[in-house]
C-alpha positions as CSV (number, residue, x, y, z in Angstrom):
1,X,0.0,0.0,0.0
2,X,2.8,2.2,1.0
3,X,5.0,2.3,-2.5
4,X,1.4,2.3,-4.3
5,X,1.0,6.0,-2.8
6,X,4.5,6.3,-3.9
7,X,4.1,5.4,-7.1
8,X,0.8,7.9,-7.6
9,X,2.7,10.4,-6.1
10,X,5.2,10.3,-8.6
11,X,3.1,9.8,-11.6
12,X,1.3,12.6,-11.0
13,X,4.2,14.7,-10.3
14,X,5.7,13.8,-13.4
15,X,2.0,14.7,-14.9
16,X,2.6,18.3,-13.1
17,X,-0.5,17.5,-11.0
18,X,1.2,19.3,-7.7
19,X,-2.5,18.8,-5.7
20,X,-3.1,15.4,-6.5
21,X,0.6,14.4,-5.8
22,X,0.9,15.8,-2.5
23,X,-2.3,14.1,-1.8
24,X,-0.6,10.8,-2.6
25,X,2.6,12.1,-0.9
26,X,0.8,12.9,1.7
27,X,-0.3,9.3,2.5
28,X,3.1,7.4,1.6
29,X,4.2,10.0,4.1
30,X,0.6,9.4,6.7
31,X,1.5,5.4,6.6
32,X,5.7,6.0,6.8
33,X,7.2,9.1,7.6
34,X,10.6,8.0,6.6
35,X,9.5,7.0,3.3
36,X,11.4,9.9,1.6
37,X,14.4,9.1,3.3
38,X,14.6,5.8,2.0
39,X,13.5,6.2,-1.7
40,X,15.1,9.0,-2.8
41,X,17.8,7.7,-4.4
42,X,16.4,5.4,-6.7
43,X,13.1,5.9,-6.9
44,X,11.1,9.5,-6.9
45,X,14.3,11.7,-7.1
46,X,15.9,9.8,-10.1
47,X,12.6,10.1,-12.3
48,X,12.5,14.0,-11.4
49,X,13.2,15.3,-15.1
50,X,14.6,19.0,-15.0
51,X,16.2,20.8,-11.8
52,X,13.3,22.9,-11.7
53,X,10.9,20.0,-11.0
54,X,14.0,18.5,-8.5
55,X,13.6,21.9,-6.6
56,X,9.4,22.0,-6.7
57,X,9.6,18.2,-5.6
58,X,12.0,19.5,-2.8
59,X,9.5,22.2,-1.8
60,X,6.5,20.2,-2.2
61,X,8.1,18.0,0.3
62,X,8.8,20.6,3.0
63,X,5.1,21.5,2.5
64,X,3.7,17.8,3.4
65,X,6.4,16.9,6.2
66,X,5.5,20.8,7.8
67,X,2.0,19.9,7.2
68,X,2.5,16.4,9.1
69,X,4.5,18.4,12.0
70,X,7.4,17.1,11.3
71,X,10.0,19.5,11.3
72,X,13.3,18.7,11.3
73,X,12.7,16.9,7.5
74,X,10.5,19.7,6.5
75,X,13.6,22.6,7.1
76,X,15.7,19.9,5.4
77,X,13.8,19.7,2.2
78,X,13.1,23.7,2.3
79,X,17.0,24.1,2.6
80,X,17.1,21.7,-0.6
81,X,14.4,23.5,-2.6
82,X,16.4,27.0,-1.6
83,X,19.6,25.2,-3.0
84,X,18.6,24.1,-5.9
85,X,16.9,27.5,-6.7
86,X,13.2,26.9,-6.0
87,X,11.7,30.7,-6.0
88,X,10.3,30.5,-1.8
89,X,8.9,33.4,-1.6
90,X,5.0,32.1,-0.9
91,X,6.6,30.6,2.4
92,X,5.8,33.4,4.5
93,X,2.3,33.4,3.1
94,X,1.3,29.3,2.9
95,X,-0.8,28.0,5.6
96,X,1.2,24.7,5.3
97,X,4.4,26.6,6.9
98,X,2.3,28.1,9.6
99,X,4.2,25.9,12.6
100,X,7.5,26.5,11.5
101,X,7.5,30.7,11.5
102,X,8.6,30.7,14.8
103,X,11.1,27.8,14.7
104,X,14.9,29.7,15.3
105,X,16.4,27.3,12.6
106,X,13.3,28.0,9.7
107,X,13.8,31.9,10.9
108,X,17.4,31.8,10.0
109,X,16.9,29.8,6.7
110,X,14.6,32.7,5.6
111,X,17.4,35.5,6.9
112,X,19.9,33.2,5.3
113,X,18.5,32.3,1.7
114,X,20.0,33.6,-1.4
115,X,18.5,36.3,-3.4
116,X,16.7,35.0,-6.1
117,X,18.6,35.8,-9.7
118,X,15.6,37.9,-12.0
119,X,15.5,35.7,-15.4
């Protein structure tokens, strides 16, 4: 059951169908919250297809693990999505990031980030 929400997650990533994916996500993550941690490197990560989807997947992540309350993997996967150039602003703004504002370690990410490059 677990690596069938997996594998819908990552179908409809690769379909671009961010609410439905997270959805999925969202119950690989409900049934194992170390899922990510363990499939990364073969499975989700290595079908990403540009590093602009690998930074939205990282995001998209931080969203569902800050959603879930877990924070420690949530900051991890914002500090990835910032890294690999993922444009954060709406953080301040989403609902799903609402814990984390007051969290010292989110609060220095934020002061911390790069300025995004204008294209």
């Amino acid at each position: 059951m677990l690596l069938n929400y997996g594998n819908l997650g990552t179908a409809y990533f690769a379909k671009k169908e961010w609410e439905r994916s997270i959805e999925a996500y969202g119950r690989a993550v409900g049934l194992d919250p170390g899922f990510f941690g363990r499939s990364s490197d073969g499975g989700v990560a290595g079908r990403i297809s540009s590093p602009a989807d690998r930074a939205h997947f990282s995001y998209v992540l931080a969203k569902l693990y800050a959603k879930n309350g877990l924070t420690e993997r949530s900051l991890e996967y914002l500090r990835r999505a910032i890294e690999e150039a993922y444009k954060i602003d709406q953080v301040c703004k989403d609902p799903d990031f609402t814990a984390l504002r007051q969290n010292p370690q989110f609060l220095e990410l934020m002061a911390a980030r790069p300025v995004s490059i204008p294209q």
